[in-house]
PDB file of N, CA, C and O in Angstrom:
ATOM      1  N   UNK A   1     -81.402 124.025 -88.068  1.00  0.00           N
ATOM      2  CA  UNK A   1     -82.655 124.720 -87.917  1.00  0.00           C
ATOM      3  C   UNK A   1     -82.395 126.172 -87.611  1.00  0.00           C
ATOM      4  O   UNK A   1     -81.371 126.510 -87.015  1.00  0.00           O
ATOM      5  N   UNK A   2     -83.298 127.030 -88.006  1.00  0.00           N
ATOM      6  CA  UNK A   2     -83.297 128.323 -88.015  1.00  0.00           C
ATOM      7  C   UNK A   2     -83.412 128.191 -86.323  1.00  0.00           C
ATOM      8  O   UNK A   2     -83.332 127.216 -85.575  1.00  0.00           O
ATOM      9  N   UNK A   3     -83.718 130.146 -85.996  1.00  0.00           N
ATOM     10  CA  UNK A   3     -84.180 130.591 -85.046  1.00  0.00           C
ATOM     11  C   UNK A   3     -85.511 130.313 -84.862  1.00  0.00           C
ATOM     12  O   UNK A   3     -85.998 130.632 -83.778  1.00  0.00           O
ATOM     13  N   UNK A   4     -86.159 129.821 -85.633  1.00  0.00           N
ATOM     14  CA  UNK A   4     -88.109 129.965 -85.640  1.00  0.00           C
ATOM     15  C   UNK A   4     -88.334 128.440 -85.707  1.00  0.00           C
ATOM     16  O   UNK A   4     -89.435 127.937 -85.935  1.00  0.00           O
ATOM     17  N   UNK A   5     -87.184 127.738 -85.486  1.00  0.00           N
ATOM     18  CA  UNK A   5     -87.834 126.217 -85.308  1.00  0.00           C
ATOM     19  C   UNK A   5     -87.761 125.383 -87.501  1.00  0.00           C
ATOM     20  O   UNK A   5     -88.237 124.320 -87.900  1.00  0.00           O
ATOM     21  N   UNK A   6     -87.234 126.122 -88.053  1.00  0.00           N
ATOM     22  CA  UNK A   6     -87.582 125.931 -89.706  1.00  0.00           C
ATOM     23  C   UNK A   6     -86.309 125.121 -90.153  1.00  0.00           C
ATOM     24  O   UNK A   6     -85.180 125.591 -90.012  1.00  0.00           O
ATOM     25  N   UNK A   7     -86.530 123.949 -90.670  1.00  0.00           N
ATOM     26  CA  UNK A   7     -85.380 123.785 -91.271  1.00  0.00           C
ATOM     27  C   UNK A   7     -84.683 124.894 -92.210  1.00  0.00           C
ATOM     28  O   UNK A   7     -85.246 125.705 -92.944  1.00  0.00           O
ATOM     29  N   UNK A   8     -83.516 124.738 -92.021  1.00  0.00           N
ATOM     30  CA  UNK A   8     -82.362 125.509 -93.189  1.00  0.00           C
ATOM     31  C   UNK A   8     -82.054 124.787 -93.835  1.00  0.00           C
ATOM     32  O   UNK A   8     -81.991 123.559 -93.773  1.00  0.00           O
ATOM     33  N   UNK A   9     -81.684 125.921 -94.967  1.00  0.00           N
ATOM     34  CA  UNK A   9     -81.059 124.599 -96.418  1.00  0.00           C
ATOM     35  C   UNK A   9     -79.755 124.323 -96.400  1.00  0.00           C
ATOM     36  O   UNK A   9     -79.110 123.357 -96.807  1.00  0.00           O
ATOM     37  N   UNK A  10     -79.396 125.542 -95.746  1.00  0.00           N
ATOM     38  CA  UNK A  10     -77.918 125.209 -95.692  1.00  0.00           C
ATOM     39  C   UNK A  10     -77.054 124.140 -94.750  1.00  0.00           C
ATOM     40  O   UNK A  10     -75.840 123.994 -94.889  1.00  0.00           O
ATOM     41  N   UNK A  11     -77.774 123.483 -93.864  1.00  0.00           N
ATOM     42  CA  UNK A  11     -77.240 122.295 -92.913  1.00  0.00           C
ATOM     43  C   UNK A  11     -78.124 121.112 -93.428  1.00  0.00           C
ATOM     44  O   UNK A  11     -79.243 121.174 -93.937  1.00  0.00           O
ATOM     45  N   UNK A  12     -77.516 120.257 -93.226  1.00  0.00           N
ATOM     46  CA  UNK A  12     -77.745 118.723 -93.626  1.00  0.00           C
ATOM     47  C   UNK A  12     -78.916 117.641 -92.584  1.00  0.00           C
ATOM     48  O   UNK A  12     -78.637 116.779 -91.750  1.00  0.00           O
ATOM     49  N   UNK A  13     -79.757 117.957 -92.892  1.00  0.00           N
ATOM     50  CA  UNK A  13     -80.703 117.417 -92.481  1.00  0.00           C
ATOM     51  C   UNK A  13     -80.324 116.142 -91.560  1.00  0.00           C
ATOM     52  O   UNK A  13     -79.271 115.564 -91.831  1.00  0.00           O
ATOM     53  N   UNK A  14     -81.178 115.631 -90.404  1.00  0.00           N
ATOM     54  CA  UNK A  14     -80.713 114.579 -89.487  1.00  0.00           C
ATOM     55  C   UNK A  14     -80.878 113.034 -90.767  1.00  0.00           C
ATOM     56  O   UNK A  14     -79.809 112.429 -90.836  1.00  0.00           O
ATOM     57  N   UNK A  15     -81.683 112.600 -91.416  1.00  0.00           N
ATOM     58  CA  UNK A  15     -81.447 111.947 -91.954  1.00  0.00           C
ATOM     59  C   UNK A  15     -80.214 111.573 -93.082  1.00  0.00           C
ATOM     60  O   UNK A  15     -79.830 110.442 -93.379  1.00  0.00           O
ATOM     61  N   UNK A  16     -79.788 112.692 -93.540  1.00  0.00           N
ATOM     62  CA  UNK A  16     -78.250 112.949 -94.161  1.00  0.00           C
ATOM     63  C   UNK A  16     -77.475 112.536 -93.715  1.00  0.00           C
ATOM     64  O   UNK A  16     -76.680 111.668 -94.074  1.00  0.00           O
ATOM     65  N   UNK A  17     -77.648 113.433 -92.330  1.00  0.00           N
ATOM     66  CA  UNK A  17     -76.206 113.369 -91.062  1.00  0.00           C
ATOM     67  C   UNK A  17     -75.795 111.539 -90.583  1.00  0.00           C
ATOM     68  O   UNK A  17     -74.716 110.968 -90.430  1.00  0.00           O
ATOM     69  N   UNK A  18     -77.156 111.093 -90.473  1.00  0.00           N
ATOM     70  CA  UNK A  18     -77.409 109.342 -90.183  1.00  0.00           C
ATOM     71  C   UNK A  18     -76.971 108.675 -91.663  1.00  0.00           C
ATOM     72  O   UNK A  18     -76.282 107.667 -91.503  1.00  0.00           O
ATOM     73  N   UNK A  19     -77.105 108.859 -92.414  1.00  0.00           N
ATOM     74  CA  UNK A  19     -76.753 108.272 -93.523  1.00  0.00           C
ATOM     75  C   UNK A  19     -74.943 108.397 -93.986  1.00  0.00           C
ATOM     76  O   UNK A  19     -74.159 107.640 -94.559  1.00  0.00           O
ATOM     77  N   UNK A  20     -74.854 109.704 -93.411  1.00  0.00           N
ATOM     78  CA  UNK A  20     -73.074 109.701 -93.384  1.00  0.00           C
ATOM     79  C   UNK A  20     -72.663 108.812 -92.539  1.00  0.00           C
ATOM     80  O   UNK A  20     -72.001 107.829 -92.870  1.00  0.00           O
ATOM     81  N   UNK A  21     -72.983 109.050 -91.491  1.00  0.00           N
ATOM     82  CA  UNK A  21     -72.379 108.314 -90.388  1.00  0.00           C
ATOM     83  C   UNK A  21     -72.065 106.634 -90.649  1.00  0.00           C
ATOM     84  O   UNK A  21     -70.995 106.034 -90.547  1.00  0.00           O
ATOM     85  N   UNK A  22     -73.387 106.141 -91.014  1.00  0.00           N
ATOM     86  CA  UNK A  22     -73.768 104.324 -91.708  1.00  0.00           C
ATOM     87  C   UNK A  22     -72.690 104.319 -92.707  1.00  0.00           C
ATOM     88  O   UNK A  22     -71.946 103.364 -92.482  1.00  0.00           O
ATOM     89  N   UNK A  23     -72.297 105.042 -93.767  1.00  0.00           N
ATOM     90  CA  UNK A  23     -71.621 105.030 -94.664  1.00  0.00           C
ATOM     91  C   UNK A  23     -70.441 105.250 -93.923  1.00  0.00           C
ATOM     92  O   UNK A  23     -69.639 104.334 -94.104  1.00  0.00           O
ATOM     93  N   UNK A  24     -70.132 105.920 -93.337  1.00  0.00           N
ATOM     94  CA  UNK A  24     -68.900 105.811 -92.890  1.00  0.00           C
ATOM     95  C   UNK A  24     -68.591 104.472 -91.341  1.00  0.00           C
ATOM     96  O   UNK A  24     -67.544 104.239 -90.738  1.00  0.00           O
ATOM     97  N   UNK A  25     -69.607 104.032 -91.206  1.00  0.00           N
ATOM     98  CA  UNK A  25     -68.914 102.802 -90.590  1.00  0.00           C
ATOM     99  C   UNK A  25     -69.319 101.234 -91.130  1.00  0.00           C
ATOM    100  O   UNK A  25     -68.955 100.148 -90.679  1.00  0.00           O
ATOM    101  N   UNK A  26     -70.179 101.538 -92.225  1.00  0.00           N
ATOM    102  CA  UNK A  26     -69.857 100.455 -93.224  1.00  0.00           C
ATOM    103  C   UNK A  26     -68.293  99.898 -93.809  1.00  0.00           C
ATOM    104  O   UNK A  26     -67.725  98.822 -93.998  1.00  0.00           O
ATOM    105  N   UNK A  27     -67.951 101.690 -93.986  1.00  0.00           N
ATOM    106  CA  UNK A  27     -66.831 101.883 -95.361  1.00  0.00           C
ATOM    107  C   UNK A  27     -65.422 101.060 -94.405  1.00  0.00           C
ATOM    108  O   UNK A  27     -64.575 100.223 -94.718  1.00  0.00           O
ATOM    109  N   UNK A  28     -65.799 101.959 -92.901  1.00  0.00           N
ATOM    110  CA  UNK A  28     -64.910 101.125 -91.638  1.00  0.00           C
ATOM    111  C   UNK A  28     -64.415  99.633 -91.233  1.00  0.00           C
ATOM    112  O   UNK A  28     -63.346  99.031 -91.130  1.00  0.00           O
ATOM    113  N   UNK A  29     -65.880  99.367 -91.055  1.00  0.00           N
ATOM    114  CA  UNK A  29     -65.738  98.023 -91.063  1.00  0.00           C
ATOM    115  C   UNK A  29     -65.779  96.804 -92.038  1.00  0.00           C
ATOM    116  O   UNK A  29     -65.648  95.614 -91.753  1.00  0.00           O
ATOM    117  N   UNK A  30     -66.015  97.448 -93.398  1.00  0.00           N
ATOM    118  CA  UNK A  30     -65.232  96.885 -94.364  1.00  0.00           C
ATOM    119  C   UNK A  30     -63.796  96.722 -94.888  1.00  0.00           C
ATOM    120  O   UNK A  30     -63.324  95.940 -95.713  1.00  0.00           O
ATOM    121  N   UNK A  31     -63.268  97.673 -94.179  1.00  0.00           N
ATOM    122  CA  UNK A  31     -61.682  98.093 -93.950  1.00  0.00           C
ATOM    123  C   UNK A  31     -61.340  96.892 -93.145  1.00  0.00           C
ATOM    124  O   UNK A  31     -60.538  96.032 -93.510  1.00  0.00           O
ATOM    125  N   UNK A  32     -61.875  96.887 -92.238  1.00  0.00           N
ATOM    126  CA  UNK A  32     -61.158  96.017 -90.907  1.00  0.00           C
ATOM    127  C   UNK A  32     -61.787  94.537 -91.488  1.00  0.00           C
ATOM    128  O   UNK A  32     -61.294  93.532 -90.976  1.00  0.00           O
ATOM    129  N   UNK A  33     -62.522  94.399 -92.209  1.00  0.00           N
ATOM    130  CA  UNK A  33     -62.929  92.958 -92.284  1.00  0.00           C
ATOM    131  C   UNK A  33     -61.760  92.308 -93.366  1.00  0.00           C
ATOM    132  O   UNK A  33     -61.257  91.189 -93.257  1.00  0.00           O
ATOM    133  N   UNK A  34     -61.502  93.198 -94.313  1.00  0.00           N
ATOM    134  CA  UNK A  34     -60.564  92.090 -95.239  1.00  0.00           C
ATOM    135  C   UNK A  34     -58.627  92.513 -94.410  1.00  0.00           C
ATOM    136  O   UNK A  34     -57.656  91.774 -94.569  1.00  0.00           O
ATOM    137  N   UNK A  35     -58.618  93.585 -93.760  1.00  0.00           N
ATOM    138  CA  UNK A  35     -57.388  93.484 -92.815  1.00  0.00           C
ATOM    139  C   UNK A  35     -57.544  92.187 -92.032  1.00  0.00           C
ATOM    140  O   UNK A  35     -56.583  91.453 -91.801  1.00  0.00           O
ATOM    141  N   UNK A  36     -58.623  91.963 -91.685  1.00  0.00           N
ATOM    142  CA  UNK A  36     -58.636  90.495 -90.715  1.00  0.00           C
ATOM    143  C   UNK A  36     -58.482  89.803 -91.518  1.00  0.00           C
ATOM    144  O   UNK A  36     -57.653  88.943 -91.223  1.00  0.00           O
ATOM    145  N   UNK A  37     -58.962  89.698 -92.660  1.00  0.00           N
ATOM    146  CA  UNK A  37     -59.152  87.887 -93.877  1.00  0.00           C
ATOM    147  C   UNK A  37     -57.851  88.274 -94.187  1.00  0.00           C
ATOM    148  O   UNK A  37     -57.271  87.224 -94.461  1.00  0.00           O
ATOM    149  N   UNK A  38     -57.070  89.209 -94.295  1.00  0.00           N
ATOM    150  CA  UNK A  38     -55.969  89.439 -94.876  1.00  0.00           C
ATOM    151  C   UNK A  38     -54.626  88.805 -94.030  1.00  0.00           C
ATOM    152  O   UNK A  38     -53.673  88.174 -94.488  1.00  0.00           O
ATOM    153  N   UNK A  39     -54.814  89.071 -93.111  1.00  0.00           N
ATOM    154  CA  UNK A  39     -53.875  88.568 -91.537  1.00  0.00           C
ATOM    155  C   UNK A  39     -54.076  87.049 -91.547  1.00  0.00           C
ATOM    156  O   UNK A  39     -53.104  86.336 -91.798  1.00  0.00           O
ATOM    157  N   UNK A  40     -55.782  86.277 -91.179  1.00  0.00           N
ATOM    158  CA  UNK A  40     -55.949  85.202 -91.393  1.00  0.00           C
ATOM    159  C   UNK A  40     -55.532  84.233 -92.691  1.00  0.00           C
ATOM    160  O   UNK A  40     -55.808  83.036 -92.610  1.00  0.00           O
ATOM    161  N   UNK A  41     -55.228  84.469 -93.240  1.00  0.00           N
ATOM    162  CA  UNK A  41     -54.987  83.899 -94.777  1.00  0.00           C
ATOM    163  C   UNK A  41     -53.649  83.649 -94.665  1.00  0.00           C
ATOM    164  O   UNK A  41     -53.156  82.521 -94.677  1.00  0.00           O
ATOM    165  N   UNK A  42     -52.875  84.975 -94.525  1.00  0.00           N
ATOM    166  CA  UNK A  42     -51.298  84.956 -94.224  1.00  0.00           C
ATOM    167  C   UNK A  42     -51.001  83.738 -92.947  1.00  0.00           C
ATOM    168  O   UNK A  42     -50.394  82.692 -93.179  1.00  0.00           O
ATOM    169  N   UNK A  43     -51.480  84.060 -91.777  1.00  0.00           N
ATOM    170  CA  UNK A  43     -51.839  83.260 -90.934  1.00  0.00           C
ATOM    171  C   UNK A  43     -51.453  81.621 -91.207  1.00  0.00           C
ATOM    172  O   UNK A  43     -50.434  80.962 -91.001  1.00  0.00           O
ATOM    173  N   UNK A  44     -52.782  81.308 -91.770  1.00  0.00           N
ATOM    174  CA  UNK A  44     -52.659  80.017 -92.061  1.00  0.00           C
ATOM    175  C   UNK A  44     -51.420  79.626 -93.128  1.00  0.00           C
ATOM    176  O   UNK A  44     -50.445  78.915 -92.887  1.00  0.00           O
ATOM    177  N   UNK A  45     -51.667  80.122 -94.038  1.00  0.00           N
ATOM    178  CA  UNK A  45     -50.647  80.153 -95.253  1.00  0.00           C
ATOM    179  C   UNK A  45     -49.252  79.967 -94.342  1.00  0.00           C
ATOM    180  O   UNK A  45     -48.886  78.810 -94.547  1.00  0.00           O
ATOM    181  N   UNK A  46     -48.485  80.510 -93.582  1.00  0.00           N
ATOM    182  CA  UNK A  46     -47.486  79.913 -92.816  1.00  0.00           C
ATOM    183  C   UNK A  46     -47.506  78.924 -91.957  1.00  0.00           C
ATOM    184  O   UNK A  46     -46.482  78.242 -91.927  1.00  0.00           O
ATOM    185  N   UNK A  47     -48.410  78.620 -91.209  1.00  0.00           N
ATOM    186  CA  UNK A  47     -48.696  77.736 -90.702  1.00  0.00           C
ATOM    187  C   UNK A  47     -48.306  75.680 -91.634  1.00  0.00           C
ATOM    188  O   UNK A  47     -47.759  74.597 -91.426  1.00  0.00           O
ATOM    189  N   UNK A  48     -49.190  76.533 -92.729  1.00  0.00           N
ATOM    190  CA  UNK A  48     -49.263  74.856 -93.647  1.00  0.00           C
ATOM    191  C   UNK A  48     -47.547  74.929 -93.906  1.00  0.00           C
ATOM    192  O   UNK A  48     -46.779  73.979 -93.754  1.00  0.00           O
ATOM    193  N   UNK A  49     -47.114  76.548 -94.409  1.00  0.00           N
ATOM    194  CA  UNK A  49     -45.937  75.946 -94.949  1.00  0.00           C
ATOM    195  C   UNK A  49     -45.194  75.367 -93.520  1.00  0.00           C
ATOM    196  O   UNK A  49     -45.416  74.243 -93.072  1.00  0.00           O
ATOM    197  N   UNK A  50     -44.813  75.777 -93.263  1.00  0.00           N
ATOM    198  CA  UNK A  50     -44.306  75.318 -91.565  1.00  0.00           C
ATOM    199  C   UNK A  50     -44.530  74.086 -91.493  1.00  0.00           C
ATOM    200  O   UNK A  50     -43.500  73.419 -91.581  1.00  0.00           O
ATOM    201  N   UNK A  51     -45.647  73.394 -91.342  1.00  0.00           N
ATOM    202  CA  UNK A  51     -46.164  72.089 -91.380  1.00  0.00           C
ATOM    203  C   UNK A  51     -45.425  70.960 -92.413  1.00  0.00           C
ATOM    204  O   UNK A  51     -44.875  69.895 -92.133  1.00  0.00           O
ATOM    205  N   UNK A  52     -45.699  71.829 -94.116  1.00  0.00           N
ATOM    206  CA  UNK A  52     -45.022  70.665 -94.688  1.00  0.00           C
ATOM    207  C   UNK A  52     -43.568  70.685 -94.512  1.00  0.00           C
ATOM    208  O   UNK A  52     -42.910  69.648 -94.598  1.00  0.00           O
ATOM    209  N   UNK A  53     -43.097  71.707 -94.296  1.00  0.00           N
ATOM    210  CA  UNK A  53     -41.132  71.580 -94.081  1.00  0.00           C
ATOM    211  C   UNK A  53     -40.906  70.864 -92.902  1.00  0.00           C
ATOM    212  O   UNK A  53     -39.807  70.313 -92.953  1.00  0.00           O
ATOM    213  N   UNK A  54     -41.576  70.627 -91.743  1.00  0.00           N
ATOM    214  CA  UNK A  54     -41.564  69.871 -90.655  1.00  0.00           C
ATOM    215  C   UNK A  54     -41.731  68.078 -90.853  1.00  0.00           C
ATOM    216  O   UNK A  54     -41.157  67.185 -90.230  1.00  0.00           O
ATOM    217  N   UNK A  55     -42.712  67.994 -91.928  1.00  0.00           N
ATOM    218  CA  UNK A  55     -43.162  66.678 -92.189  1.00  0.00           C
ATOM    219  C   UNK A  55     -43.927  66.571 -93.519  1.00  0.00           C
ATOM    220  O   UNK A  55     -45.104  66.540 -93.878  1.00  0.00           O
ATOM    221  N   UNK A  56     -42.530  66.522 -94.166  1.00  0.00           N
ATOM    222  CA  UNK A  56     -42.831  66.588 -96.144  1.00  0.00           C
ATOM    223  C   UNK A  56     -43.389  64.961 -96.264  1.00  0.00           C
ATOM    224  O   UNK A  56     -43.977  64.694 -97.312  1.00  0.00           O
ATOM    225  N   UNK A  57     -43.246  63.931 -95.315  1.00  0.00           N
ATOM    226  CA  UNK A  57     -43.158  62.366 -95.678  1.00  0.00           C
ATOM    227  C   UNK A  57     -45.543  62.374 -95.420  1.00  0.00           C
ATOM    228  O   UNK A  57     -46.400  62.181 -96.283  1.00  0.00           O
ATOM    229  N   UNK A  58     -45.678  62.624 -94.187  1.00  0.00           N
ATOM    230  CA  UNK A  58     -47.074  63.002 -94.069  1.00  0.00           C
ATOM    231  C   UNK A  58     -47.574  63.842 -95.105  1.00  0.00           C
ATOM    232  O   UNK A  58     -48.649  63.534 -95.620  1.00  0.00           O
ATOM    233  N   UNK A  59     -47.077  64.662 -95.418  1.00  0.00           N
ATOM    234  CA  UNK A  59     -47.535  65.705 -96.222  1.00  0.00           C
ATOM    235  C   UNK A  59     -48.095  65.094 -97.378  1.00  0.00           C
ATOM    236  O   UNK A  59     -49.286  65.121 -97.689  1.00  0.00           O
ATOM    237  N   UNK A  60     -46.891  64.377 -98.183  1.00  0.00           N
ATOM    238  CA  UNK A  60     -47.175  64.017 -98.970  1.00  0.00           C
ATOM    239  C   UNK A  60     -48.597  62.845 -99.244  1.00  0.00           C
ATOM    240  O   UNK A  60     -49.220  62.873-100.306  1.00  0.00           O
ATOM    241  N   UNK A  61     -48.991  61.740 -97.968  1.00  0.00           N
ATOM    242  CA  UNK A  61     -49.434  60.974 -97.768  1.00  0.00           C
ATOM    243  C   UNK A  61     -51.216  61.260 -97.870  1.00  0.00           C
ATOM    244  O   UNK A  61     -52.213  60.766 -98.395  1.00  0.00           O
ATOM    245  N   UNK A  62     -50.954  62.018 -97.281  1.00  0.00           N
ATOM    246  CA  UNK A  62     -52.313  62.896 -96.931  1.00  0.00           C
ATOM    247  C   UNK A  62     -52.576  63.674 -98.280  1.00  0.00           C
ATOM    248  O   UNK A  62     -53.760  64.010 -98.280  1.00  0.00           O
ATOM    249  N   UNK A  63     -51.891  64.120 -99.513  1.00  0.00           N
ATOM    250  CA  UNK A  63     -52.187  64.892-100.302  1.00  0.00           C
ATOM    251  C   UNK A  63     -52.284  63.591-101.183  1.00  0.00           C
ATOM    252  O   UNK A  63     -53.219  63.685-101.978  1.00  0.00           O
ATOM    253  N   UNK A  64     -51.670  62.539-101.266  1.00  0.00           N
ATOM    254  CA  UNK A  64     -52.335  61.251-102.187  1.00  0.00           C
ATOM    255  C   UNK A  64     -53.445  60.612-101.956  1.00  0.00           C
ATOM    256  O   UNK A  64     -54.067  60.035-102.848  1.00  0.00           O
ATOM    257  N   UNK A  65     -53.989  60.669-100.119  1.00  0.00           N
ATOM    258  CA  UNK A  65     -55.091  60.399-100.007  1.00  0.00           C
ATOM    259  C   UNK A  65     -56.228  61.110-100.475  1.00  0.00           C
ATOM    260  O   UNK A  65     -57.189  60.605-101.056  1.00  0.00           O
ATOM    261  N   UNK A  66     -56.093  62.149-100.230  1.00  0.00           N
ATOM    262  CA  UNK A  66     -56.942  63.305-101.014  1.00  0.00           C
ATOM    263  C   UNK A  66     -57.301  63.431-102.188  1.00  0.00           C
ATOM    264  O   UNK A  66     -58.335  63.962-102.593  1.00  0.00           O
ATOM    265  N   UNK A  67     -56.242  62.822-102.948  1.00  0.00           N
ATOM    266  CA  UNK A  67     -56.572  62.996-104.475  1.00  0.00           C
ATOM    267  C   UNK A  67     -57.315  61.634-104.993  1.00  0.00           C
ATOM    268  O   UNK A  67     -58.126  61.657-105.919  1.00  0.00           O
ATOM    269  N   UNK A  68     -56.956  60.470-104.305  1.00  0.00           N
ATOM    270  CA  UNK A  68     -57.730  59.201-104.650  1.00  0.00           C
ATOM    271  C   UNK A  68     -58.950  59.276-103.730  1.00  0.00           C
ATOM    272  O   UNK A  68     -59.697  58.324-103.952  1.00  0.00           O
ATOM    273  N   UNK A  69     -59.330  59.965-102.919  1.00  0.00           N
ATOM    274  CA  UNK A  69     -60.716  60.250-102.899  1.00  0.00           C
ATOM    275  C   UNK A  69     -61.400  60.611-103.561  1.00  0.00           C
ATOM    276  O   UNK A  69     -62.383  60.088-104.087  1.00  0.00           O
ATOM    277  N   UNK A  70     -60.725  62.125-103.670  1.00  0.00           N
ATOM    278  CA  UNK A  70     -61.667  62.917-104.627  1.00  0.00           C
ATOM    279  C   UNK A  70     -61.577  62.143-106.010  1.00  0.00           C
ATOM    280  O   UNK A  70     -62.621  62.073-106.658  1.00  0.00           O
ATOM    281  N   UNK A  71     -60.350  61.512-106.561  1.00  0.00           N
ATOM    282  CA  UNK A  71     -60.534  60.615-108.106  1.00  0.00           C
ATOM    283  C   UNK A  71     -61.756  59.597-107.922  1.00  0.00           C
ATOM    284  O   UNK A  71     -62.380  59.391-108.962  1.00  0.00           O
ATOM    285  N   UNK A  72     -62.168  58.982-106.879  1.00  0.00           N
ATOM    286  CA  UNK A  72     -63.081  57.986-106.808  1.00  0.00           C
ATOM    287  C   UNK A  72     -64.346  58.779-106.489  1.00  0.00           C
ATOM    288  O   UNK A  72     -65.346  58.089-106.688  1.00  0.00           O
ATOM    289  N   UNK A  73     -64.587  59.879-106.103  1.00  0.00           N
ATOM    290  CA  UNK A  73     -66.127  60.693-106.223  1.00  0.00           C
ATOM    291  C   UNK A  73     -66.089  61.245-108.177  1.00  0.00           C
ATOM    292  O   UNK A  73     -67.097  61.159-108.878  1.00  0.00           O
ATOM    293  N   UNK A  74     -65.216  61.583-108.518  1.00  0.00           N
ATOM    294  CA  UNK A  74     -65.092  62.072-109.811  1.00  0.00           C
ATOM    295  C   UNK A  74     -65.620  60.932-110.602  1.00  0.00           C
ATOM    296  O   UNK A  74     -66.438  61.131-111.500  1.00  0.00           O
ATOM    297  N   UNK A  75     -65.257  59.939-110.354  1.00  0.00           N
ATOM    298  CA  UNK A  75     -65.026  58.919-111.239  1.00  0.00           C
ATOM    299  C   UNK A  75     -66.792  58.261-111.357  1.00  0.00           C
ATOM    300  O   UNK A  75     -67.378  58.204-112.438  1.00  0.00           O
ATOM    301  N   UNK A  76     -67.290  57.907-110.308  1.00  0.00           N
ATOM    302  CA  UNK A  76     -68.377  57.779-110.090  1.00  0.00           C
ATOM    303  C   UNK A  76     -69.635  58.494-110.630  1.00  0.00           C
ATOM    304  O   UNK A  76     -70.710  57.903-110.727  1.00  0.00           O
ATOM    305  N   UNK A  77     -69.441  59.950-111.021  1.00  0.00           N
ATOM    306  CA  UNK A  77     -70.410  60.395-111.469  1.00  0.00           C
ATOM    307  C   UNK A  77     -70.473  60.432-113.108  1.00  0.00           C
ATOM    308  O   UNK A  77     -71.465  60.888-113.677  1.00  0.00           O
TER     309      UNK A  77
END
């Protein structure tokens, strides 16, 4: 704003200024959201492997049960 209370053209109006700001902590916390899914994913992803090198005999057991489930919902429809 001027001296006389008038907006100027040359500064960025408060609604601008608010609209940068949103955009810039959208742009933020879209950053940090797939760094988290990114960590979590890795996360688990070692975890399972860990799991089956610990107990390949379960592993396996549980991944045949799984599949003759799901073959008997498949099958059914």
């Amino acid at each position: 704003m001027s001296a006389t209370g008038t907006p100027s053209f040359h500064e960025p109006s408060l609604a601008t200024k608010m609209g940068r700001g949103v955009e810039d902590f959208v742009s933020g916390a879209t950053e940090k959201a797939s760094h988290i899914r990114e960590k979590y994913l890795d996360d688990v992803w070692t975890a399972a492997r860990g799991y089956v090198s610990e107990n390949p005999g379960k592993t396996v057991l549980v991944a045949a049960a799984v599949g003759f489930v799901l073959g008997s919902f498949m099958r059914r429809r």
